[in-house]
C-alpha positions as CSV (number, residue, x, y, z in Angstrom):
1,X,13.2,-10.9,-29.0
2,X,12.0,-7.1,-28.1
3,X,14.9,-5.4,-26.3
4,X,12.5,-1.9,-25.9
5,X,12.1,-2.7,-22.3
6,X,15.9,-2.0,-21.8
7,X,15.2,1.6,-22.8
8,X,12.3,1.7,-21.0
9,X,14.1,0.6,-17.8
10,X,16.5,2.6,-18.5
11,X,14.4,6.0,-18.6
12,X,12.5,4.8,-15.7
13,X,15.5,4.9,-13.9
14,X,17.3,8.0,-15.4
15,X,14.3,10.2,-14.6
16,X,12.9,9.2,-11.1
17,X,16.1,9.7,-10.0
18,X,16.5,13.2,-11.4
19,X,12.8,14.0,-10.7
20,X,13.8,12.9,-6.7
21,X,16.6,15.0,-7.0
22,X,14.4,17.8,-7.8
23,X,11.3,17.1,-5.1
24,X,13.9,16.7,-2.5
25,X,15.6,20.4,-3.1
26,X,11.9,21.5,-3.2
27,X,11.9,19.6,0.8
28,X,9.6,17.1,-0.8
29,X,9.9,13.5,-0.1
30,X,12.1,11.6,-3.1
31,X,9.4,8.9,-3.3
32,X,7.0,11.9,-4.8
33,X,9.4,12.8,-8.2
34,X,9.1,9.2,-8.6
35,X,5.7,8.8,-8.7
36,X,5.6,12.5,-11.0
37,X,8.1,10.5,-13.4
38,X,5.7,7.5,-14.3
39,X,3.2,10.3,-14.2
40,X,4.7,12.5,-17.2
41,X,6.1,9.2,-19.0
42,X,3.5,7.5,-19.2
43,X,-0.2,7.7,-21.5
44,X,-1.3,10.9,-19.3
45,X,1.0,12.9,-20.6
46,X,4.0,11.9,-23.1
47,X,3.4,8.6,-24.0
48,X,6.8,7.4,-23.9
49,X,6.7,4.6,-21.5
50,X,3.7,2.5,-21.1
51,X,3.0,-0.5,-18.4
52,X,3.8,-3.7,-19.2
53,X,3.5,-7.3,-17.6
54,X,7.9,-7.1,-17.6
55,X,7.3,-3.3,-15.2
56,X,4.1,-5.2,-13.4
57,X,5.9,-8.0,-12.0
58,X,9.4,-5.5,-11.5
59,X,6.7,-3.5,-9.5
60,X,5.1,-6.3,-7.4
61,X,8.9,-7.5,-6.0
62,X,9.4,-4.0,-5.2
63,X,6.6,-3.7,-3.1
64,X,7.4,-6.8,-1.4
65,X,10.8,-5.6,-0.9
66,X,9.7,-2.9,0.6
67,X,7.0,-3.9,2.9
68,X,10.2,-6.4,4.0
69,X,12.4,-4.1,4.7
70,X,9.5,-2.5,6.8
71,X,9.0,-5.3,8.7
72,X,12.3,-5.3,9.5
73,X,12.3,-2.1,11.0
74,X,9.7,-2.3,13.3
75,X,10.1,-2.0,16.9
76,X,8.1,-5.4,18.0
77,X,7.9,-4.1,21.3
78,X,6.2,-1.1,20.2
79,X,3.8,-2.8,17.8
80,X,3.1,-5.1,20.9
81,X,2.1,-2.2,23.1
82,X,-0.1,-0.6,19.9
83,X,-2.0,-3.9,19.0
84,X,-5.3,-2.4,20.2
85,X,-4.8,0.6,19.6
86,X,-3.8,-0.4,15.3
87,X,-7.3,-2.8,15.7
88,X,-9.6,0.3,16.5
89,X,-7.6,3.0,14.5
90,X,-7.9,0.5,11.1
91,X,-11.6,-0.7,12.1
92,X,-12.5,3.3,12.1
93,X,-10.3,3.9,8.9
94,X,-12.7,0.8,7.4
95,X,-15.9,2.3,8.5
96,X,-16.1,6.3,7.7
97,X,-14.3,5.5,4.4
98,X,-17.1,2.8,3.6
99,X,-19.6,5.2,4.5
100,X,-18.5,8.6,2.8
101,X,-17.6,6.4,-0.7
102,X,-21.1,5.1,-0.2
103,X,-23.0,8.8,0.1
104,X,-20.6,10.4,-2.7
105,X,-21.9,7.8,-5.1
106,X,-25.2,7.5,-4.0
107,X,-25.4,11.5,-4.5
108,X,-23.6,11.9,-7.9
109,X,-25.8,8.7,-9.3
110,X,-23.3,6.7,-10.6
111,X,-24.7,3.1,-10.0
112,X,-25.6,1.7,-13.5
113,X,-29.2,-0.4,-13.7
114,X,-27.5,-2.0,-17.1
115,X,-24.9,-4.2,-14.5
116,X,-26.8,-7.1,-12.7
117,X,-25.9,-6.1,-9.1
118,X,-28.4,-3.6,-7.8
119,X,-27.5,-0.1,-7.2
120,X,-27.1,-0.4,-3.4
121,X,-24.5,-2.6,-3.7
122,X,-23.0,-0.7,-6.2
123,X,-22.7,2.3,-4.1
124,X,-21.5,0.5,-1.2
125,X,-18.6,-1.0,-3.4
126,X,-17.0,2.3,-4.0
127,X,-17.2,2.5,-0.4
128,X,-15.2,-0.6,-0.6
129,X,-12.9,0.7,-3.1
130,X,-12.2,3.9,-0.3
131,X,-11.3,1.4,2.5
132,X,-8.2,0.2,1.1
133,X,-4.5,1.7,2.3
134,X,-1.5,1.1,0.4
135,X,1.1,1.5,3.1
136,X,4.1,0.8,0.6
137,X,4.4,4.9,-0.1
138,X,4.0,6.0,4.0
139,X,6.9,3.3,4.1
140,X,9.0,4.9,1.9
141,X,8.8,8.1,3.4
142,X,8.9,7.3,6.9
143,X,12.2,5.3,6.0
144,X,13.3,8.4,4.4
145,X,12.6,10.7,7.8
146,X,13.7,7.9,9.8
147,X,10.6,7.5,11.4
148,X,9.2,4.5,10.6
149,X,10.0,3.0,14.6
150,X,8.4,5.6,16.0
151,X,5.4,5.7,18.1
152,X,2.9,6.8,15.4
153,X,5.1,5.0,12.7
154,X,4.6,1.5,14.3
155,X,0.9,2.2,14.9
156,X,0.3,3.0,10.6
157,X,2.4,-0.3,10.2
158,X,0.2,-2.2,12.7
159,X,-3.1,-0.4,11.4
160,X,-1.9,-1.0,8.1
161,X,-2.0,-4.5,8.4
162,X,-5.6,-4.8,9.7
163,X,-7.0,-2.5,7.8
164,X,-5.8,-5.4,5.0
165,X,-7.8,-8.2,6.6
166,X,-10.3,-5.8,7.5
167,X,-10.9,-4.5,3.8
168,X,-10.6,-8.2,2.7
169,X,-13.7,-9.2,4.6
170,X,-16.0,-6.5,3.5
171,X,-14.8,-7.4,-0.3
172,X,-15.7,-10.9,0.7
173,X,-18.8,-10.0,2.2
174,X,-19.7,-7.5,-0.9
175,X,-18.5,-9.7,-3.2
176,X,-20.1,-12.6,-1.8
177,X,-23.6,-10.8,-2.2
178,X,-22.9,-10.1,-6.0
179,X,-21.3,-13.7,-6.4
180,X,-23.2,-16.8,-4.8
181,X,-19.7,-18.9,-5.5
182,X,-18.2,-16.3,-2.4
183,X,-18.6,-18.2,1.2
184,X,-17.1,-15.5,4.5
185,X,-16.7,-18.6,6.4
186,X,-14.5,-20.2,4.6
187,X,-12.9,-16.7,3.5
188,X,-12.3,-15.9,7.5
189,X,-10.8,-19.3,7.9
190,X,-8.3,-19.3,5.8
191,X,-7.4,-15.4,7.2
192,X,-7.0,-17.2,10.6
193,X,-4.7,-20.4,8.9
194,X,-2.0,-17.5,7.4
195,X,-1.5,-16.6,10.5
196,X,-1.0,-20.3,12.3
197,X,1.0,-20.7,9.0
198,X,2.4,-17.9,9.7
199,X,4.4,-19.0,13.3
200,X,4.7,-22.0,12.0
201,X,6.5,-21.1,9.1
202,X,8.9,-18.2,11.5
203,X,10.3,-21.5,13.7
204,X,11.0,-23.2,11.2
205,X,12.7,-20.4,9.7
206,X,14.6,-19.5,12.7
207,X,15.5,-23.1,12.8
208,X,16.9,-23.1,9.4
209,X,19.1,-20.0,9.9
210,X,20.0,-21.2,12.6
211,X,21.7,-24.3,10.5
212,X,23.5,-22.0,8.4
213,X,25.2,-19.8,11.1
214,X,26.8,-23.2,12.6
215,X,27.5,-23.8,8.9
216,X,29.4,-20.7,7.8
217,X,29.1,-18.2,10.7
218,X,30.8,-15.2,8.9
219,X,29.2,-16.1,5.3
220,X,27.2,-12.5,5.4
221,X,25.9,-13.5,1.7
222,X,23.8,-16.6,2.6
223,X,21.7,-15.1,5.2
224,X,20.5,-12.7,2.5
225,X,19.7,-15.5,0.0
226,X,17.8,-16.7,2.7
227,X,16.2,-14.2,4.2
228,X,15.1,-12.8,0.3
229,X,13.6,-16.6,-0.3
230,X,12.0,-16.5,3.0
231,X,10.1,-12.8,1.9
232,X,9.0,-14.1,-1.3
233,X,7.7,-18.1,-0.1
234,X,5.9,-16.0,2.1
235,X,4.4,-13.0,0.0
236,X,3.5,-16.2,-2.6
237,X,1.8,-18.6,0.2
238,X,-0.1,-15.2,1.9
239,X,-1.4,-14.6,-1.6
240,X,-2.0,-17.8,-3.1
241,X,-2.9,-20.4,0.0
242,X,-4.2,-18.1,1.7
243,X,-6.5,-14.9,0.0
244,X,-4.2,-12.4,2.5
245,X,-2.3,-9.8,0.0
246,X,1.5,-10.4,-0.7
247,X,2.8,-7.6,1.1
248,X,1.4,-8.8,4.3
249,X,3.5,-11.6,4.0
250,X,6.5,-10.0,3.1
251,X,5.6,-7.7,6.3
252,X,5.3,-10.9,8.6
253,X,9.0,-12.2,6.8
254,X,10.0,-9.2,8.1
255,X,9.3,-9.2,11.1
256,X,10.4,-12.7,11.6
257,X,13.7,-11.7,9.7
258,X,14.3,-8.5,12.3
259,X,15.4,-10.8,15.3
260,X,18.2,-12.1,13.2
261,X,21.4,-11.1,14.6
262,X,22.5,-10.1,10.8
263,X,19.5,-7.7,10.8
264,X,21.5,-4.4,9.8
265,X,23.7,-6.2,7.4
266,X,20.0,-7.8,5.6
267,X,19.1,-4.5,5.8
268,X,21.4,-2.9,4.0
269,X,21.4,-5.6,1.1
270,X,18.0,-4.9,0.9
271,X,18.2,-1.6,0.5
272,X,20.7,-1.6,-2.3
273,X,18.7,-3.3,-4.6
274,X,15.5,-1.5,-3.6
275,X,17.4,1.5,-4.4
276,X,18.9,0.1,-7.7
277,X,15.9,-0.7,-9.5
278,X,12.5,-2.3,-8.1
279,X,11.3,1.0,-6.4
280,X,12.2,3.3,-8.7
281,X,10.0,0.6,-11.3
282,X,7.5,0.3,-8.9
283,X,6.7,4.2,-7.6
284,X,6.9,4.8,-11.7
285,X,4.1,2.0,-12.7
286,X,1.6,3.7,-10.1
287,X,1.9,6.6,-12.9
288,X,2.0,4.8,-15.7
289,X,-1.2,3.1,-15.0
290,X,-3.0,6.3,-15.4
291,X,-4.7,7.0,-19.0
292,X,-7.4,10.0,-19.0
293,X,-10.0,8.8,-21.5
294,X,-12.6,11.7,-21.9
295,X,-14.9,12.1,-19.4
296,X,-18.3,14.1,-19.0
297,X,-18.5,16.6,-16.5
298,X,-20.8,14.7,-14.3
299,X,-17.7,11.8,-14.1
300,X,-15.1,15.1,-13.1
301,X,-17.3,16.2,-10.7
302,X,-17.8,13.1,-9.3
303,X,-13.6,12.3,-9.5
304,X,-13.0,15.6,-7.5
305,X,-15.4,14.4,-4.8
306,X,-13.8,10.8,-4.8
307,X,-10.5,12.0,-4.5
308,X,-11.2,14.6,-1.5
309,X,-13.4,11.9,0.2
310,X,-10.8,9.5,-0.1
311,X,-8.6,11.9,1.4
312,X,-10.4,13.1,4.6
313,X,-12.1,9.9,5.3
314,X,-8.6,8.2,6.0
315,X,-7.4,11.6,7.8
316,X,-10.8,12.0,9.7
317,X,-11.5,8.0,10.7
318,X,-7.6,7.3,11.5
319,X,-7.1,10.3,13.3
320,X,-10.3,9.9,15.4
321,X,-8.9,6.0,16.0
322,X,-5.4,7.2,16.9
323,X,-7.0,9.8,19.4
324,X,-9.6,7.7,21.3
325,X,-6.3,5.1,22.2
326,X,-4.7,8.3,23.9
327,X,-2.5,9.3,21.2
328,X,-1.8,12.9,21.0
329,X,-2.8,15.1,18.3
330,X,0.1,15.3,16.7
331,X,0.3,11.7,16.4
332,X,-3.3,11.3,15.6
333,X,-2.8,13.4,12.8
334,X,0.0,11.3,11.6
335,X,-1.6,8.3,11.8
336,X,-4.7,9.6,9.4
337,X,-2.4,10.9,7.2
338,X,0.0,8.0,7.2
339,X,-3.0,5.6,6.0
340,X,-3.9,7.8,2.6
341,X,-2.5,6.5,-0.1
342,X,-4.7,3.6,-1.5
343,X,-2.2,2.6,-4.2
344,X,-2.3,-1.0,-6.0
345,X,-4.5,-2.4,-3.6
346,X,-7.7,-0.1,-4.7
347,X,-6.9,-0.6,-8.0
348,X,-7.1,-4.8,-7.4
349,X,-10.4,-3.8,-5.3
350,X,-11.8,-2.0,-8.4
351,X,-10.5,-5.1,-11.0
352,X,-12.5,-7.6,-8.8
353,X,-15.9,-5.3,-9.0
354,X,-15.6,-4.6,-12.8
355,X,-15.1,-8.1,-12.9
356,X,-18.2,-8.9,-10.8
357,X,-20.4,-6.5,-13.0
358,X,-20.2,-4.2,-9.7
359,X,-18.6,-1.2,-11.6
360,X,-18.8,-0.2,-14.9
361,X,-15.7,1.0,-16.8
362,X,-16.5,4.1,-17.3
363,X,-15.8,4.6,-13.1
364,X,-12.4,2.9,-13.7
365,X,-10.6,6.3,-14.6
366,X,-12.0,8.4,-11.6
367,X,-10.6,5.7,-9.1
368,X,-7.4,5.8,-10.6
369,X,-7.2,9.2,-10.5
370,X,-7.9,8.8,-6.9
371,X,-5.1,6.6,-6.3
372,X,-2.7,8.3,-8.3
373,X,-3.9,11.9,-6.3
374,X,-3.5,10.0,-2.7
375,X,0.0,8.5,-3.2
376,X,1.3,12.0,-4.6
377,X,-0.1,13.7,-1.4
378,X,0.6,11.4,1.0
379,X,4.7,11.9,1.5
380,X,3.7,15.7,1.1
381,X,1.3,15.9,4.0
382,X,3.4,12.7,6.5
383,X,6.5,15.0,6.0
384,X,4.7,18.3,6.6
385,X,2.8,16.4,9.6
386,X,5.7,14.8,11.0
387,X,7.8,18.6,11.0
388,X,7.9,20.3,14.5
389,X,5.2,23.1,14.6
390,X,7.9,26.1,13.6
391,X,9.3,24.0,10.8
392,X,6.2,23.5,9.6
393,X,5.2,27.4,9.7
394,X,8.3,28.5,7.9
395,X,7.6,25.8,5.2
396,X,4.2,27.1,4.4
């Protein structure tokens, strides 16, 4: 047996904890020295570290973790209240996205006519790829302020979400055009059965728990057992029955989980093993995934104009959401920034297209770059949005 992971782990952990250390004197989110640490370990730069399926699957619980401990937090109330507010903020932060991805790489040329789908449907699949939000990284910072029940934390949460289902239908309906096997019905029926699963599943849950207070009522231990098993039957059934991404279940278990009287105490279990290793492993991978093959200048050119599409696309369609549903401008801004980072989801987005014959490889390396850019702003810009206005002015 090969014991190299150990070391592996063990640097991982060693050096996004000192690397936190260091982005949080510089009054930088922790999350952000993470993500530099897989960054600098990994093929981009030293070559120490490199991804493996052991770090992959560490990574995927600790997104699912997190998005738990997320749900957890919510104020349901609030999400409640911002329900149409989230649908129209996410459906903007869907569109304008899809459209500016489409015109960047219908100006820079970068369709292929060697793939068998046709140009047009090339171009509008990086528009695809830009839809996507990875809310694990606003998460983490917002847990980290202490703002993820606030007003304009709920609504990224509740955004979040659709913008998921949202950006699953227009891969379907993409996809679908590339591959004939691809039916939208049936894909926006089983969207609709997660979520009758989804209540189904919560009574029975609560029913369950219930069984186990009148059991052992002070037996802290088992509710977490319980309430962990409950995250991951549900991340696995949202991904596997279902077509809906894991962390959307583990969001739903969540919420289910947060009317539990033993909320704070699941909470803080939670938390601890976050802490101890699956978030460190999975803020790392995002960096380790990166590899910068040479590129021609065309492909640079076109990367910078990704990334800072990518970037005010989120900021300008969110934002414009957030403000037409009365939020204020503060908030608006928030909320655009909140729903940056496009993470592991875009790079799933971009697996399925190279897969499809939609992209060719050679556009693999700008969108990572992309991702890896977005998650490394976005705790930089939610912390300096999220600062009152004279903070904010002495920090820059």
């Amino acid at each position: 047996m090969n014991y190299q992971y150990l070391l592996g782990l063990s640097i991982i952990l060693f050096s996004t904890k000192i690397l936190g250390l260091l982005t949080k004197k510089a009054n930088m989110p922790q999350v952000v020295g993470a993500l530099l640490a897989g960054l600098i370990l990994g093929p981009a730069c030293l070559g120490v570290i490199h991804t493996t399926n052991f770090f992959n699957q560490i990574s995927e619980i600790g997104v699912i973790i997190l998005m738990f401990m997320a749900g957890l937090e919510t104020d349901t109330q609030e999400l409640k209240r911002s329900g149409r507010a989230a649908f129209i903020i996410a459906l903007l932060g869907v569109i304008i996205p899809l459209a500016g991805g489409f015109a960047v790489a219908a100006l820079c040329h970068v369709g292929s006519d060697a793939l068998p789908a046709s140009l047009t449907l090339q171009y509008i699949f990086i528009g695809v790829i830009l839809t996507a939000t990875s809310v694990s990284i606003s998460v983490e910072t917002l847990k980290e302020m202490g703002k993820v029940s606030t007003k304009a934390g709920t609504a990224i949460l509740g955004a979040a979400l659709i913008d998921d289902i949202l950006g699953i239908i227009a891969l379907t309906v993409i996809t679908s055009m590339a591959d004939s096997s691809t039916n939208l019905v049936f894909v926006l029926l089983k969207i609709a059965g997660f979520f009758v699963f989804a209540i189904v599943a919560a009574l029975l849950y609560k029913q369950l728990m219930q069984f186990f207070v009148r059991l052992s009522p002070d037996h802290n231990r088992r509710y977490i057992l319980m309430s962990f098993a409950f995250c991951l039957f549900m991340a696995f059934c949202a991904e596997e029955l279902f077509g809906v991404a894991d962390i959307t279940g583990a969001y739903v278990a969540g919420l289910v989980s947060s009317f539990n009287k033993k909320r704070e105490r699941i909470y803080y279990d939670f938390d601890t093993v976050s802490y101890l290793l699956v978030a460190p492993v999975f803020f790392a991978s995002i960096g380790l995934k990166v590899e910068l093959a040479s590129m021609s200048s065309s492909i640079l050119i076109f990367t910078l104009v990704l990334t800072l599409t990518a970037i005010l696309t989120k900021v300008l369609g969110c934002g414009l959401g957030a403000k037409m549903c009365k939020y204020t401008s503060r908030e608006s801004i928030q909320i655009g920034v909140g729903m940056i980072s496009r993470g592991e989801v875009a790079l799933i987005v971009a697996n399925k297209g190279e897969a499809l014959g939609l992209i060719t490889s050679e556009l693999y390396a700008p969108i990572v770059i992309m991702v890896v850019v977005t998650t490394i702003v976005t705790p930089i810009f939610l912390k300096l949005a999220f600062k009152s206005p004279k903070k904010r002015a002495a920090a820059l």
